[in-house]
PQR file with spaces between the fields and no chain letter, atoms N, CA, C, O and H, PARSE charges and radii, in Angstrom:
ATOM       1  N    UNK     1     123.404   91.636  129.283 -0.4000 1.5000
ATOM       2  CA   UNK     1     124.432   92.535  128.796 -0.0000 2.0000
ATOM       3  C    UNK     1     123.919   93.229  127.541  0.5500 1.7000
ATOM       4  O    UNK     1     123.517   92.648  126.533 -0.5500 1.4000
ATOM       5  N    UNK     2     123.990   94.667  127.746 -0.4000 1.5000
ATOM       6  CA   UNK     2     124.151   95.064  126.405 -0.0000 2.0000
ATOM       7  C    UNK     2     124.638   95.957  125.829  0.5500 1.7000
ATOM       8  O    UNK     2     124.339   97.057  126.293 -0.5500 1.4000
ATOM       9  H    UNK     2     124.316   95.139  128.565  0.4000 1.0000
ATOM      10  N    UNK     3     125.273   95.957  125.000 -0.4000 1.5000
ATOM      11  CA   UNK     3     126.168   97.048  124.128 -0.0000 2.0000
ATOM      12  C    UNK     3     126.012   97.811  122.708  0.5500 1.7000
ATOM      13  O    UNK     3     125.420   97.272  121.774 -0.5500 1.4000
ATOM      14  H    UNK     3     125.516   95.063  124.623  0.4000 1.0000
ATOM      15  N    UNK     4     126.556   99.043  122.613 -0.4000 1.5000
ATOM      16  CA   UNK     4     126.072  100.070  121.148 -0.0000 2.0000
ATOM      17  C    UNK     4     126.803   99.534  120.708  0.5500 1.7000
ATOM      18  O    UNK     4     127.857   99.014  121.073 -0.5500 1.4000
ATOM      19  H    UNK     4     127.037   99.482  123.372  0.4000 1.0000
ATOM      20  N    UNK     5     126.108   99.647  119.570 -0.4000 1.5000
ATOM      21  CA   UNK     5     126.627   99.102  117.994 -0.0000 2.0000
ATOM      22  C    UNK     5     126.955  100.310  117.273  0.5500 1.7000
ATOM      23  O    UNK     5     125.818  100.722  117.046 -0.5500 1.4000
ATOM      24  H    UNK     5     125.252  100.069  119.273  0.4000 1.0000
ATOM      25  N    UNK     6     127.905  101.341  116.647 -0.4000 1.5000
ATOM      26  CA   UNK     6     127.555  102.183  115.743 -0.0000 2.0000
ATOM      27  C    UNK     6     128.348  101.220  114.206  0.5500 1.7000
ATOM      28  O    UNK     6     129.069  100.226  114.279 -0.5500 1.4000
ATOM      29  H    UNK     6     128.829  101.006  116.830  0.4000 1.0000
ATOM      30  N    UNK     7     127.959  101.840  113.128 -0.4000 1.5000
ATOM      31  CA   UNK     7     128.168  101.195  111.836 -0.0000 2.0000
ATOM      32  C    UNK     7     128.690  102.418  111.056  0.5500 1.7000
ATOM      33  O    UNK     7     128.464  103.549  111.484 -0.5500 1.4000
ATOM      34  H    UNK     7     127.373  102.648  113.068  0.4000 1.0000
ATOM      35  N    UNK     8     129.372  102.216  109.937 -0.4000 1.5000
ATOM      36  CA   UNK     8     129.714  103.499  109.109 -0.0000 2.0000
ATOM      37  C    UNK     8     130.080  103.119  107.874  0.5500 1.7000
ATOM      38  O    UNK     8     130.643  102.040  107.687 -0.5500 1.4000
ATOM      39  H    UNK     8     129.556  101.297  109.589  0.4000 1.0000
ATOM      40  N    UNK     9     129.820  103.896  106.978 -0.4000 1.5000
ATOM      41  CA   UNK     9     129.821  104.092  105.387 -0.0000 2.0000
ATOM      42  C    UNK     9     129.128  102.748  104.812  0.5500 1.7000
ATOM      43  O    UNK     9     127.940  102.629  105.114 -0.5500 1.4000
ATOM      44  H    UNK     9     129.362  104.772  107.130  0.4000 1.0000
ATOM      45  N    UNK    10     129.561  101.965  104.214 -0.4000 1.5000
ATOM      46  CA   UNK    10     129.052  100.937  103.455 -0.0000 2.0000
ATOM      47  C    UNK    10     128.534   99.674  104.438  0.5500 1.7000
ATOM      48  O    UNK    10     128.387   98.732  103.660 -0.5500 1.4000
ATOM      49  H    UNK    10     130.525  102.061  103.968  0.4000 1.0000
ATOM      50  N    UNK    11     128.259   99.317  105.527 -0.4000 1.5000
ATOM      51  CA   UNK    11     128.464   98.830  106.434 -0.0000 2.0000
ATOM      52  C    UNK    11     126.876   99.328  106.734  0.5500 1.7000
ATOM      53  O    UNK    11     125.804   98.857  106.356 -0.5500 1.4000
ATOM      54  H    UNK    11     128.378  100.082  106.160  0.4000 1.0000
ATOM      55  N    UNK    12     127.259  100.679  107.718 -0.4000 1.5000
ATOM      56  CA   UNK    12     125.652  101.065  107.960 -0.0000 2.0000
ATOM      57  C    UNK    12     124.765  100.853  106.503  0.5500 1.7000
ATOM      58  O    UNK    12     123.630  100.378  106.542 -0.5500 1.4000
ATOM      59  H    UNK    12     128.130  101.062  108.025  0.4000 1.0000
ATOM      60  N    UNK    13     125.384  101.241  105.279 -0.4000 1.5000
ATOM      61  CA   UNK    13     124.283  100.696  104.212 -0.0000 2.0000
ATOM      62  C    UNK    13     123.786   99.391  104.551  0.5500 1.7000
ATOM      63  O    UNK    13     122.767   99.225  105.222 -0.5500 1.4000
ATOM      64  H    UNK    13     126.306  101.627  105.247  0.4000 1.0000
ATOM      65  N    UNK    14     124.635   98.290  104.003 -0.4000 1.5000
ATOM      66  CA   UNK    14     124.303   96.884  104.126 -0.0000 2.0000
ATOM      67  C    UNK    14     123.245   96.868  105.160  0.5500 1.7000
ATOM      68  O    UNK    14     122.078   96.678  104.820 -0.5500 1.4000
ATOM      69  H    UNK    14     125.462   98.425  103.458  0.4000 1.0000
ATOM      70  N    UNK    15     123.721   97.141  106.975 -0.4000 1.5000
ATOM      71  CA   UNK    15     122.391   96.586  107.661 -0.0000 2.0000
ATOM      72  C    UNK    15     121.070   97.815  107.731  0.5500 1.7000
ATOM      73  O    UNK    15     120.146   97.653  108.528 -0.5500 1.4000
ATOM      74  H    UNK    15     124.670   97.295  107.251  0.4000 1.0000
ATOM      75  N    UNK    16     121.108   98.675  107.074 -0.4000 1.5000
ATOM      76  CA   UNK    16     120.379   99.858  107.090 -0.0000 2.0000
ATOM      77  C    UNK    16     120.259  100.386  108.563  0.5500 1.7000
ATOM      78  O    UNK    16     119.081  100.493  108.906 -0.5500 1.4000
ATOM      79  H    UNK    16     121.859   98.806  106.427  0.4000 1.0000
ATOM      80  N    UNK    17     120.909  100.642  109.246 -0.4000 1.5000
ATOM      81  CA   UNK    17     121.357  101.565  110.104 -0.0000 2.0000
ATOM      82  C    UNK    17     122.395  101.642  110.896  0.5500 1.7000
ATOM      83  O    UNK    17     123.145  100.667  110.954 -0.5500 1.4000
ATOM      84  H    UNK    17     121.866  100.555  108.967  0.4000 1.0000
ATOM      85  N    UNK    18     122.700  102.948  111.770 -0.4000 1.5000
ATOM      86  CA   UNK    18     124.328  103.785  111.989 -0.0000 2.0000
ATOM      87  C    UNK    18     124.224  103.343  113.549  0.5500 1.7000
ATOM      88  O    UNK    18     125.188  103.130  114.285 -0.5500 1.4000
ATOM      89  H    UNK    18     122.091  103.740  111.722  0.4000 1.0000
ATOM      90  N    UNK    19     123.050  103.262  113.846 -0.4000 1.5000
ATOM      91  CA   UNK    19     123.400  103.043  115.894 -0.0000 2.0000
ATOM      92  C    UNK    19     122.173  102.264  116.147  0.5500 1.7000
ATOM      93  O    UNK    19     121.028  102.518  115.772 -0.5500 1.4000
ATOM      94  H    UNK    19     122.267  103.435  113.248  0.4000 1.0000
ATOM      95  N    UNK    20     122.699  101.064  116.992 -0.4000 1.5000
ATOM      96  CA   UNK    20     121.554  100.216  117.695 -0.0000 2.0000
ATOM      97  C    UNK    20     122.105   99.372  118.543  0.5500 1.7000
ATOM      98  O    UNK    20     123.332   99.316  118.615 -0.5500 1.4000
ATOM      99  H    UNK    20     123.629  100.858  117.296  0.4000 1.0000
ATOM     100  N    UNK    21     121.377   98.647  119.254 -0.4000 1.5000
ATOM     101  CA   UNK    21     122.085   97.901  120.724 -0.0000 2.0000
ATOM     102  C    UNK    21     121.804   96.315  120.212  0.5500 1.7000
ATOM     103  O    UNK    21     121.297   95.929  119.159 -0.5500 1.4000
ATOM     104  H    UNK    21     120.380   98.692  119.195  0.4000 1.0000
ATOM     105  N    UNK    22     122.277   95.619  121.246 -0.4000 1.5000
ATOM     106  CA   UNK    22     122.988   94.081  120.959 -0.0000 2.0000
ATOM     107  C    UNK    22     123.280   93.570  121.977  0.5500 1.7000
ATOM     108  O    UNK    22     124.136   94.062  122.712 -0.5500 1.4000
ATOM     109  H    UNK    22     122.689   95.932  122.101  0.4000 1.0000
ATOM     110  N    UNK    23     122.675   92.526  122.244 -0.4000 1.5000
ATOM     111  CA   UNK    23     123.093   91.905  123.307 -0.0000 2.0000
ATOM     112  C    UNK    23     123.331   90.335  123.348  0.5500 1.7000
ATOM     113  O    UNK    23     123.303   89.668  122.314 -0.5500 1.4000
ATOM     114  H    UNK    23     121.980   92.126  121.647  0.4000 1.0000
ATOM     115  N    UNK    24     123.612   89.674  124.844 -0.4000 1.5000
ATOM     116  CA   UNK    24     124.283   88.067  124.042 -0.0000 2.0000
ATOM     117  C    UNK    24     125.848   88.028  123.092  0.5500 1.7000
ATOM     118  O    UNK    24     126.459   87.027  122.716 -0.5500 1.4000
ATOM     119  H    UNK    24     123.634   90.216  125.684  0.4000 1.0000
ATOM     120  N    UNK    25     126.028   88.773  122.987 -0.4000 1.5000
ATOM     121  CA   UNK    25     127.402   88.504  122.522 -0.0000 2.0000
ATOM     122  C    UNK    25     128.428   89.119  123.922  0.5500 1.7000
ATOM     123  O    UNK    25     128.208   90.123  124.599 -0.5500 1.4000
ATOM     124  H    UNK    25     125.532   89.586  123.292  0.4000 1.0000
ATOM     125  N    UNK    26     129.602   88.112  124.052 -0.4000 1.5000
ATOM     126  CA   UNK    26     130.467   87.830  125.249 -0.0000 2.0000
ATOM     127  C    UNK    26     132.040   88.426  123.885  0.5500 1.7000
ATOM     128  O    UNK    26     132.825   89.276  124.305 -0.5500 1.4000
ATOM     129  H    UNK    26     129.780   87.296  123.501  0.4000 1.0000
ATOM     130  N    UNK    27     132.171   88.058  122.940 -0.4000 1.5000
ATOM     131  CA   UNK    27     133.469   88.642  122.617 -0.0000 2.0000
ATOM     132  C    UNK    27     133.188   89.129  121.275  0.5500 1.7000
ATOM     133  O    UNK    27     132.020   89.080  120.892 -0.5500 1.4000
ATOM     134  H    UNK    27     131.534   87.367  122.599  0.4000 1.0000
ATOM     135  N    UNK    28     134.374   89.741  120.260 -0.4000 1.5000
ATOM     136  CA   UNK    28     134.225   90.232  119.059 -0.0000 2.0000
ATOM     137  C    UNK    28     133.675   88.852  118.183  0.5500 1.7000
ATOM     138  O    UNK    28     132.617   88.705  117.572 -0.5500 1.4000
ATOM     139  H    UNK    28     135.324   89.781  120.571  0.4000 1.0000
ATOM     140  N    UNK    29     134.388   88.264  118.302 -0.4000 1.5000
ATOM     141  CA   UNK    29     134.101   86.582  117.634 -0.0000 2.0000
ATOM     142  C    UNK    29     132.615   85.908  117.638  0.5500 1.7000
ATOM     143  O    UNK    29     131.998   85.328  116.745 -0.5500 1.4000
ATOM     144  H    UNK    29     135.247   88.384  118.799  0.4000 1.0000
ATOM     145  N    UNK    30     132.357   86.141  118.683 -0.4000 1.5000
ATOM     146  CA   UNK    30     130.606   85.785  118.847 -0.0000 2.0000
ATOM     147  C    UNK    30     129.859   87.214  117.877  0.5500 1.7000
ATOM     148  O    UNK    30     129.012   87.160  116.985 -0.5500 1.4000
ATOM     149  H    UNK    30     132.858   86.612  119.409  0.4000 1.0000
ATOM     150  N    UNK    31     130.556   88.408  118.469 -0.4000 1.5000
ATOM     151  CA   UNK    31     129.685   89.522  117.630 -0.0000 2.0000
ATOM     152  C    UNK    31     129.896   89.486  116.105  0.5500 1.7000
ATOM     153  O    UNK    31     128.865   89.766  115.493 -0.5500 1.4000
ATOM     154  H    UNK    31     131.243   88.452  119.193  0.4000 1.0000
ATOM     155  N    UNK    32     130.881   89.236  115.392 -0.4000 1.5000
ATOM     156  CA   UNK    32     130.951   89.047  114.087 -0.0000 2.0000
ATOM     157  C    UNK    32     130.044   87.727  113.575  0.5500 1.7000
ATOM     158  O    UNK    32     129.471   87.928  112.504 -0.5500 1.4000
ATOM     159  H    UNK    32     131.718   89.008  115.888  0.4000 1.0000
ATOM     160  N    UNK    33     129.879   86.708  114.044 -0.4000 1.5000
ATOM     161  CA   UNK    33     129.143   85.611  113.786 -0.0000 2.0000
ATOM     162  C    UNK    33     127.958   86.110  113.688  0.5500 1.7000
ATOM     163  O    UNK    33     127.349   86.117  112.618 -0.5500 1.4000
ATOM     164  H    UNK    33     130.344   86.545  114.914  0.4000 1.0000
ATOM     165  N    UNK    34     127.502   86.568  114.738 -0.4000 1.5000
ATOM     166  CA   UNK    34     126.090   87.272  114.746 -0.0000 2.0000
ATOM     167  C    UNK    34     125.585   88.182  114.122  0.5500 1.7000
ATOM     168  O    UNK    34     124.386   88.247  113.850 -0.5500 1.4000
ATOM     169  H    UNK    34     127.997   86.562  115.607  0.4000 1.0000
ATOM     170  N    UNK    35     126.688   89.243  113.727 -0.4000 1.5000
ATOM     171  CA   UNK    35     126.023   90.222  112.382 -0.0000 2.0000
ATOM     172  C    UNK    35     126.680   89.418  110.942  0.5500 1.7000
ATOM     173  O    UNK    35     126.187   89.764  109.868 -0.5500 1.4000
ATOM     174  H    UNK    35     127.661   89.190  113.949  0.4000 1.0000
ATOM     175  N    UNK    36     127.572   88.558  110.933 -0.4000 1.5000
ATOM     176  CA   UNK    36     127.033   87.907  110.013 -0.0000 2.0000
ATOM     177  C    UNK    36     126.497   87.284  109.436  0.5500 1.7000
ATOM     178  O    UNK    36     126.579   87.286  108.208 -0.5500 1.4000
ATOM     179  H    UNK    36     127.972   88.277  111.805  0.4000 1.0000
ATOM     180  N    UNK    37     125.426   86.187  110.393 -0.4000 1.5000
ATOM     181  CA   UNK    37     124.545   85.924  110.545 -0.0000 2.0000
ATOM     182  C    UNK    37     123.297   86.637  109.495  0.5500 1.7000
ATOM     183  O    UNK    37     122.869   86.382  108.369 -0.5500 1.4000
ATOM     184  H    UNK    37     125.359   86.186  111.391  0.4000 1.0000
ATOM     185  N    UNK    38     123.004   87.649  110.543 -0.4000 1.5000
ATOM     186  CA   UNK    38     122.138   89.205  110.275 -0.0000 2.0000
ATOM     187  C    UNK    38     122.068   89.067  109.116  0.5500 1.7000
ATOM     188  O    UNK    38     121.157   88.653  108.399 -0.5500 1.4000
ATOM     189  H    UNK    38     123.351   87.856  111.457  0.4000 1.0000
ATOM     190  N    UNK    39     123.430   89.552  108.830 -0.4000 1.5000
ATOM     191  CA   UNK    39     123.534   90.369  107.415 -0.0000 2.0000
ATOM     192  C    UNK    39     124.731   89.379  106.813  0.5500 1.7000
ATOM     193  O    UNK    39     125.861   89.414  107.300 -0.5500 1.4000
ATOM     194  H    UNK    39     124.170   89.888  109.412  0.4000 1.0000
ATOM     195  N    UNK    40     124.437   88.628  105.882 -0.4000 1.5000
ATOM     196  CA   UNK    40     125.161   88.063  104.937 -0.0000 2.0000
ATOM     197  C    UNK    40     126.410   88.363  104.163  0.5500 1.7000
ATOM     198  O    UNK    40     127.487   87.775  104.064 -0.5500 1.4000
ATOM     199  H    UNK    40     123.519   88.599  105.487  0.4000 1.0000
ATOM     200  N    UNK    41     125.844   89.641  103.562 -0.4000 1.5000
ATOM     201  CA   UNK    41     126.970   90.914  102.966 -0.0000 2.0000
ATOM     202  C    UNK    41     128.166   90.934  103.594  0.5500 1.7000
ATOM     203  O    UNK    41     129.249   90.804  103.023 -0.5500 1.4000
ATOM     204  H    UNK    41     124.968   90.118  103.642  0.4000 1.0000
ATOM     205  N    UNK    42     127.981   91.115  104.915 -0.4000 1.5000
ATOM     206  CA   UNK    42     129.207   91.208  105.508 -0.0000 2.0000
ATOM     207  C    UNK    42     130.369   90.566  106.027  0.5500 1.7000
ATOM     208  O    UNK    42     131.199   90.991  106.831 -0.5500 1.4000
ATOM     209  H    UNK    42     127.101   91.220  105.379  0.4000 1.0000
ATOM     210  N    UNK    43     130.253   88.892  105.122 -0.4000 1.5000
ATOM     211  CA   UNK    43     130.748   87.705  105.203 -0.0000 2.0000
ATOM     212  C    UNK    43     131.662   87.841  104.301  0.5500 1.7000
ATOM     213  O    UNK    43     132.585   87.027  104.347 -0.5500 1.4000
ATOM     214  H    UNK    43     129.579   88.546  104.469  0.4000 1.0000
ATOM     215  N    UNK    44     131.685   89.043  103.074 -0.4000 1.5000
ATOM     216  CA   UNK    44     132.721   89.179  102.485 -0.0000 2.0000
ATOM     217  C    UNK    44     133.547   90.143  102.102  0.5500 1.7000
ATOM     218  O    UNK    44     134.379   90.432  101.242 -0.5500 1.4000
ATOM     219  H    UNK    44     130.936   89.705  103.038  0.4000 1.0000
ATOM     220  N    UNK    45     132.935   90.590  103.190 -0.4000 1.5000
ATOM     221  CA   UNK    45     133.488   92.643  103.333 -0.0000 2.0000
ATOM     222  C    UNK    45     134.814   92.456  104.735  0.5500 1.7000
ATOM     223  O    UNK    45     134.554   92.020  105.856 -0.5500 1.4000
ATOM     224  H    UNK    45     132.259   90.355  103.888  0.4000 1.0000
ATOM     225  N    UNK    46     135.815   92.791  104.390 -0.4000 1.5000
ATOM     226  CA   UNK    46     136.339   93.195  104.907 -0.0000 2.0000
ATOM     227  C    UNK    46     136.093   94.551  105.777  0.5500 1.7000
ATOM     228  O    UNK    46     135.545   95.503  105.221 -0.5500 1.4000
ATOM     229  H    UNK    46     136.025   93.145  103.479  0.4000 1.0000
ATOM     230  N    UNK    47     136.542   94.653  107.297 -0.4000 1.5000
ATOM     231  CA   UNK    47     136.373   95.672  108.015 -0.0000 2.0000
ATOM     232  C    UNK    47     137.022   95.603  109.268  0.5500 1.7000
ATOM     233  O    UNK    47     137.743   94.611  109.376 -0.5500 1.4000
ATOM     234  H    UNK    47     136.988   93.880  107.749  0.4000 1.0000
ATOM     235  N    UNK    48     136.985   96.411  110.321 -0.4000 1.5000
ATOM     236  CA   UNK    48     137.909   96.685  111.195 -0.0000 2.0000
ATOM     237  C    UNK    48     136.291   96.784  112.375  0.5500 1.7000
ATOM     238  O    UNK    48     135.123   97.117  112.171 -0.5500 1.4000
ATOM     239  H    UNK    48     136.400   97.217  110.233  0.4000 1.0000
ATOM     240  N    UNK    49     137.112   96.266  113.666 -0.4000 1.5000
ATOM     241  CA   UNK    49     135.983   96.522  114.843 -0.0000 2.0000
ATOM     242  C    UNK    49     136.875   97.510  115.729  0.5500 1.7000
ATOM     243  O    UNK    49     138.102   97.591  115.672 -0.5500 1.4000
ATOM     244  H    UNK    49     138.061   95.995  113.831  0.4000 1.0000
ATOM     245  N    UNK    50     135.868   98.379  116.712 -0.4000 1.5000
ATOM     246  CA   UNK    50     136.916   99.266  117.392 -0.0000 2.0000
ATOM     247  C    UNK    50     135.673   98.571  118.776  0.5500 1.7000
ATOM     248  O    UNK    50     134.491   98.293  118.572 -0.5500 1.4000
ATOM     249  H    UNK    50     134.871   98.313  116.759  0.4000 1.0000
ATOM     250  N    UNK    51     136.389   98.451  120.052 -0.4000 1.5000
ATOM     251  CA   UNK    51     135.738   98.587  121.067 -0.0000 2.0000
ATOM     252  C    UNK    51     135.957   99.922  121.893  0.5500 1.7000
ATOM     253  O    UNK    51     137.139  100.231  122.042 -0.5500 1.4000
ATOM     254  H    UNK    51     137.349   98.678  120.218  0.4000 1.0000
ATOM     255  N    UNK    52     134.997  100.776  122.463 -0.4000 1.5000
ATOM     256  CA   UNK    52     135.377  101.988  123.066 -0.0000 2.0000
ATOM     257  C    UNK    52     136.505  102.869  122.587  0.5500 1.7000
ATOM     258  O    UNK    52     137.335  103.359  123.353 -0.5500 1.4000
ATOM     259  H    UNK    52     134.037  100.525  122.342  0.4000 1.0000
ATOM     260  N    UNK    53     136.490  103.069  121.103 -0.4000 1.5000
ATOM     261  CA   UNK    53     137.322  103.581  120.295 -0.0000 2.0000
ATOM     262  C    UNK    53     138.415  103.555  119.961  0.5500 1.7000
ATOM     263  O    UNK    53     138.957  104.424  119.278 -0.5500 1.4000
ATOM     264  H    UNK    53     135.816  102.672  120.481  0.4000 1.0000
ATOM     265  N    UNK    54     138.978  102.460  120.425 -0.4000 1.5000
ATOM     266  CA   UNK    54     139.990  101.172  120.439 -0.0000 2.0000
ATOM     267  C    UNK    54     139.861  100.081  119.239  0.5500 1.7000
ATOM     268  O    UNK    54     139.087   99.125  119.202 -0.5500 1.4000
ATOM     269  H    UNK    54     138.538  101.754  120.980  0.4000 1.0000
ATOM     270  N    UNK    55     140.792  100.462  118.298 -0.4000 1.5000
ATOM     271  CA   UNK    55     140.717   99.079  117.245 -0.0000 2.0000
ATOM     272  C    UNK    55     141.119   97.789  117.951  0.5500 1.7000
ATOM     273  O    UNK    55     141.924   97.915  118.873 -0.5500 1.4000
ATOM     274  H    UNK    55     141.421  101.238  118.328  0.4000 1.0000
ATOM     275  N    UNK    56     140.669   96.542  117.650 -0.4000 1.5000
ATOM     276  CA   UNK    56     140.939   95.731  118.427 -0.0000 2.0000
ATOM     277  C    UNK    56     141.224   94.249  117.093  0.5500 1.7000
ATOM     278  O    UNK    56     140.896   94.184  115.908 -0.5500 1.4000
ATOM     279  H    UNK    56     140.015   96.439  116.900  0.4000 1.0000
ATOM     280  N    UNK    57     141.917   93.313  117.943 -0.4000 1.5000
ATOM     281  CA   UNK    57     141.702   92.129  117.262 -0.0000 2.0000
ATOM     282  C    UNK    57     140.466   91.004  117.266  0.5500 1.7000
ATOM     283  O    UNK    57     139.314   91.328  117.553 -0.5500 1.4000
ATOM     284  H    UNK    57     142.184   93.366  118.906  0.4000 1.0000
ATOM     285  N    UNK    58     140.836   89.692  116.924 -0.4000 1.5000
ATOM     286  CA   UNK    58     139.736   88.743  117.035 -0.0000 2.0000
ATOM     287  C    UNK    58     140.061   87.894  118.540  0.5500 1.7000
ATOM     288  O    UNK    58     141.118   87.456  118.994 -0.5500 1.4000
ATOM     289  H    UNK    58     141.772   89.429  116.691  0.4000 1.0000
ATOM     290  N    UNK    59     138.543   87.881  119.120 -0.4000 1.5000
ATOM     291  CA   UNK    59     138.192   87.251  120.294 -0.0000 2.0000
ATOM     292  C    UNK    59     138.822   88.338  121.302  0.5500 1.7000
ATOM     293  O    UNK    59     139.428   87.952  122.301 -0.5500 1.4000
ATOM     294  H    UNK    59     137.684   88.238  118.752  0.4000 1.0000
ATOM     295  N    UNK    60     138.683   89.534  121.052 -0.4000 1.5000
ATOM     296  CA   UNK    60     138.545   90.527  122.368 -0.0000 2.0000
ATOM     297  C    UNK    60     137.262   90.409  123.037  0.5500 1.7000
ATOM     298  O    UNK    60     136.215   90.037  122.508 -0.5500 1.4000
ATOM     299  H    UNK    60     138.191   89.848  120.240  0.4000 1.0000
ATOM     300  N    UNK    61     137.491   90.874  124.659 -0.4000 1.5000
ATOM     301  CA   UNK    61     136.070   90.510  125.775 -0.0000 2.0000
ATOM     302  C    UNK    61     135.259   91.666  124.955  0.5500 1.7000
ATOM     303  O    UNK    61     135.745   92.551  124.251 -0.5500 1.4000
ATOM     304  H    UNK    61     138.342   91.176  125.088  0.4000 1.0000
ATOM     305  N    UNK    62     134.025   91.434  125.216 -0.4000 1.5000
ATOM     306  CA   UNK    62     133.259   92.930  125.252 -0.0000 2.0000
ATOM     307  C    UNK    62     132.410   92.774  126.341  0.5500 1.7000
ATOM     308  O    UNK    62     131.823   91.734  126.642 -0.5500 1.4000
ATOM     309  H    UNK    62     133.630   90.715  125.788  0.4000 1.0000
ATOM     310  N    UNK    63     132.369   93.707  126.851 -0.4000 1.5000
ATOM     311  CA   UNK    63     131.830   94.302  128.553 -0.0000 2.0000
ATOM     312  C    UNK    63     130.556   94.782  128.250  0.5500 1.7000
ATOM     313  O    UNK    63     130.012   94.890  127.151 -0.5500 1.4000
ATOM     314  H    UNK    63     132.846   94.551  126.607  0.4000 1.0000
ATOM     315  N    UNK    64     130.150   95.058  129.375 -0.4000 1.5000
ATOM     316  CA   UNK    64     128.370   95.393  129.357 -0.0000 2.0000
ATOM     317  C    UNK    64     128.494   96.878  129.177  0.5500 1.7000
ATOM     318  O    UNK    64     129.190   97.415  130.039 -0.5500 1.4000
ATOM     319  H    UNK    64     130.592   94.970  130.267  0.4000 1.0000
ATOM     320  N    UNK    65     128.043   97.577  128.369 -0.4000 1.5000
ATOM     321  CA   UNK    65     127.771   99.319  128.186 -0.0000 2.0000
ATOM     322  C    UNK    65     128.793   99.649  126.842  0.5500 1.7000
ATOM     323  O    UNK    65     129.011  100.755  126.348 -0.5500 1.4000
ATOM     324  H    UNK    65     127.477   97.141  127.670  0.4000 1.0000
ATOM     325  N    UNK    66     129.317   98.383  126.436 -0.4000 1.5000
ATOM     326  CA   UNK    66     131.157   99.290  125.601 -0.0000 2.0000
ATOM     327  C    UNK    66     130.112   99.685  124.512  0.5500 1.7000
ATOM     328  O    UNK    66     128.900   99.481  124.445 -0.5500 1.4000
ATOM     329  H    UNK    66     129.139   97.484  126.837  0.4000 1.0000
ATOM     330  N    UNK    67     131.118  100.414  123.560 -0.4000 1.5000
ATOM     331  CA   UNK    67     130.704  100.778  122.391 -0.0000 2.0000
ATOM     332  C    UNK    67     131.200   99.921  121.427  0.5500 1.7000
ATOM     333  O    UNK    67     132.093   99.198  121.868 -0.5500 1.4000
ATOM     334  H    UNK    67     132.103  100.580  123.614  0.4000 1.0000
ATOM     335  N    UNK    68     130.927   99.756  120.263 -0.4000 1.5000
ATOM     336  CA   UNK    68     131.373   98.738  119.197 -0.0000 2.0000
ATOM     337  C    UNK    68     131.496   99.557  118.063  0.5500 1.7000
ATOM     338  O    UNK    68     130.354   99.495  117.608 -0.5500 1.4000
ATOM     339  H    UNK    68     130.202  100.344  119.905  0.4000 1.0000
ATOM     340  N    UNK    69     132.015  100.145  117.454 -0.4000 1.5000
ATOM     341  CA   UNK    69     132.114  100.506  115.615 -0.0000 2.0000
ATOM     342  C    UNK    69     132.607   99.573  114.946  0.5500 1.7000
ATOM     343  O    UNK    69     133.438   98.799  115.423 -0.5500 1.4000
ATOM     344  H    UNK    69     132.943  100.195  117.824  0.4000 1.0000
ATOM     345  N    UNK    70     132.244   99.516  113.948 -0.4000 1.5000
ATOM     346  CA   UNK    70     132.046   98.482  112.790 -0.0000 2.0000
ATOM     347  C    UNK    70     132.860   99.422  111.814  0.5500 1.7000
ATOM     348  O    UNK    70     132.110  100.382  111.633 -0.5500 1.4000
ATOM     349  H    UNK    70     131.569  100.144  113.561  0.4000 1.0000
ATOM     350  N    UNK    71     133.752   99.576  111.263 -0.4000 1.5000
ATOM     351  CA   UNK    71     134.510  100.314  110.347 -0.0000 2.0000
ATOM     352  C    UNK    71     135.109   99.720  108.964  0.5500 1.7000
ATOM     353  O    UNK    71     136.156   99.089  108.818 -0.5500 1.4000
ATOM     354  H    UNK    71     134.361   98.796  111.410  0.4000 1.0000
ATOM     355  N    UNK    72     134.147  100.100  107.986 -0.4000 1.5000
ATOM     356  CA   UNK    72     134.649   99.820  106.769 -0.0000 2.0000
ATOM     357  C    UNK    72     136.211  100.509  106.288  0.5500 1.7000
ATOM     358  O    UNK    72     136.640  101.446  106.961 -0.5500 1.4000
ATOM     359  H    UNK    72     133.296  100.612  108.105  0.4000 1.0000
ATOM     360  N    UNK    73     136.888  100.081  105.295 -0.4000 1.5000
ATOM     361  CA   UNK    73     137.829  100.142  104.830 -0.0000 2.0000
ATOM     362  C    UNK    73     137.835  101.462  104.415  0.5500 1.7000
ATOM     363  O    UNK    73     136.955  101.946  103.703 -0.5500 1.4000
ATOM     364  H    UNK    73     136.540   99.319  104.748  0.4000 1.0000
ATOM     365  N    UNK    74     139.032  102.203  104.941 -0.4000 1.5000
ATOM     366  CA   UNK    74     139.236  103.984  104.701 -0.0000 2.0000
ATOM     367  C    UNK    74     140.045  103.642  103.332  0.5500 1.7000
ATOM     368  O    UNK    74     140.540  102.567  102.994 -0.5500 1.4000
ATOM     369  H    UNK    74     139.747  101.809  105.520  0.4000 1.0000
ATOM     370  N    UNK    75     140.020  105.350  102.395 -0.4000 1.5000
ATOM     371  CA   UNK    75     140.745  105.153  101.632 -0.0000 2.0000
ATOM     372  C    UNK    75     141.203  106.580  102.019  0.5500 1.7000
ATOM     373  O    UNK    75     140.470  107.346  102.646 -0.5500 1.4000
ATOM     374  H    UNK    75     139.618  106.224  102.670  0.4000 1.0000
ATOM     375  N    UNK    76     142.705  106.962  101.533 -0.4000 1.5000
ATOM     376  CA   UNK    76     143.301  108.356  101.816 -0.0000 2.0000
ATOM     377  C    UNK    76     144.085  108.786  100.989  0.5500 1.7000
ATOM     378  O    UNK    76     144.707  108.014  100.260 -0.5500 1.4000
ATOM     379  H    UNK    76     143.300  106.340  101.024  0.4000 1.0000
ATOM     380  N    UNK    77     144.216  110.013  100.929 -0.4000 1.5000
ATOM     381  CA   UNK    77     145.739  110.313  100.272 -0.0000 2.0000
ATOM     382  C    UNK    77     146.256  111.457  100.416  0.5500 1.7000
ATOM     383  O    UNK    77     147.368  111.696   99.943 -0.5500 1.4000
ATOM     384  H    UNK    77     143.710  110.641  101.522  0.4000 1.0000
């Protein structure tokens, strides 16, 4: 199985890059373990996962081809 990763704003900083693939991970829960793993930083960063441009919760499936964004914290006004 494998699936895109894209990353954005402070996020793509931390692992130094915006798009790359991943595989071995079966849900969000396994995929967060694993880039935090990776990347340490992100053990205390708050952020949001979207599957196929879908925000999602913890222990959603992820399917073979989905997309993943990694979305740091927006600010607006």
């Amino acid at each position: 199985m494998e699936i895109n990763l894209l990353a954005f704003g402070q996020i793509a900083e931390i692992t130094g890059k915006s798009t790359w693939k991943i595989s071995e991970v079966e849900d969000t829960n396994a995929l967060i373990q694993k880039l935090e793993e990776e990347f340490p930083a992100l053990v205390k960063m708050k952020y949001s996962i979207a599957v196929n441009k879908k925000v999602v919760q913890t222990n959603t499936i992820i399917s073979d081809k989905d997309t993943i964004a990694l979305l740091p914290p927006f600010s607006g006004g």
